[in-house]
N, C-alpha and C positions, 0 to 999 in steps of 0.2 A: 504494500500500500504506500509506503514512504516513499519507494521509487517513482510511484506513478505520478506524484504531490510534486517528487523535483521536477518530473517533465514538465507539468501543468506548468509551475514556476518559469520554469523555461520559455516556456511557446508564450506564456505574459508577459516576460520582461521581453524577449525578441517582438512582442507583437506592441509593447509600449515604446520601444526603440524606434520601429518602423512607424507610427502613427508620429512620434515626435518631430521626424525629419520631412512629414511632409508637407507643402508652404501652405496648407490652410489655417488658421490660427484655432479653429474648432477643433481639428484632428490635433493640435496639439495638447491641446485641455484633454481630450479623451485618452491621449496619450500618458498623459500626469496622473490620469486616475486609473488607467491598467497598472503606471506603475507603481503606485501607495499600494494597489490590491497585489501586485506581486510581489514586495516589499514585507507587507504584513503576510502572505500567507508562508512566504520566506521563515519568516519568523518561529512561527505557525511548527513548518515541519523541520526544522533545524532543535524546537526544544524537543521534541519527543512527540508521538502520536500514542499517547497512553492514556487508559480512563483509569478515573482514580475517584476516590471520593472525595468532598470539599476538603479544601487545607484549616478543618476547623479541629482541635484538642479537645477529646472529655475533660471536665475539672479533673487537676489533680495528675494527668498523666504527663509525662515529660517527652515522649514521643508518640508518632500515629501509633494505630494498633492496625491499620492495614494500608493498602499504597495511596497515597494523596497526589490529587492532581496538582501540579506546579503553577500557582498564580503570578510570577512573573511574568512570562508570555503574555498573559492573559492582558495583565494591565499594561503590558507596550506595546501591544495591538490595539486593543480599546483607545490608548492616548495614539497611538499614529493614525485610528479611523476620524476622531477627534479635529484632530492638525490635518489633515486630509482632507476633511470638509469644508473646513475655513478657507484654506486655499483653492478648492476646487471655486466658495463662494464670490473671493476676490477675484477670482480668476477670470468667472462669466459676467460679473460687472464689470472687470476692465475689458474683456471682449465686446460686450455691448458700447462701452464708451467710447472701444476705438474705432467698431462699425460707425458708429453716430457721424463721431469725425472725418474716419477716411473715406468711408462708404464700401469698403472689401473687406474681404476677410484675410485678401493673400495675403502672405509677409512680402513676398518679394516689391509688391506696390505699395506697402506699406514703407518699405526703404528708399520709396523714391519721394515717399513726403519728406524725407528728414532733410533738414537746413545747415 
């Protein structure tokens, strides 16, 4: 199962590469958020694909009593979907604002506004 998780990984970050290089400024936003998603699930199968039970202690015990799931991960995916969002949010308001102004979405015409 791990194996099949680095493929996926793969064909995301290859498929957020190729979305980033291409001159519409839309495919590059799409591009940015294949790669936070291949990023986080990076994450994902690098700590381990194991179920466990919560990381929570009965009183009184000084270790689990059977395998607990590792909330790390957890919470630096949660904060990288997070920060992910935000920036996908700035992202399509600065792309509306620069359609407003230039009236394209290409980059390459977009370089031939600059002064």
């Amino acid at each position: 199962m791990e194996s099949l998780m680095a493929y996926v990984v793969g064909i995301l970050f290859a498929a957020a590469i190729y979305m980033m290089l291409r001159r519409s400024i839309v495919k590059l936003v799409i591009g940015l958020i294949l790669l936070s998603n291949a990023a986080n699930l990076l994450i994902f199968v690098v700590s381990g694909m194991t179920r466990g039970a919560p990381p929570l202690l009965p009183e009184g015990t000084s270790a689990p009593l059977s395998a607990i799931a590792d909330p790390l991960p957890q919470a630096l995916i949660l904060t990288a979907i997070v920060i992910a969002f935000g920036v996908l949010a700035f992202a399509v308001v600065l792309i509306r604002r620069a359609y407003e102004v230039v009236g394209t979405d290409d980059l390459d015409q977009m370089k031939d506004t600059d002064t």
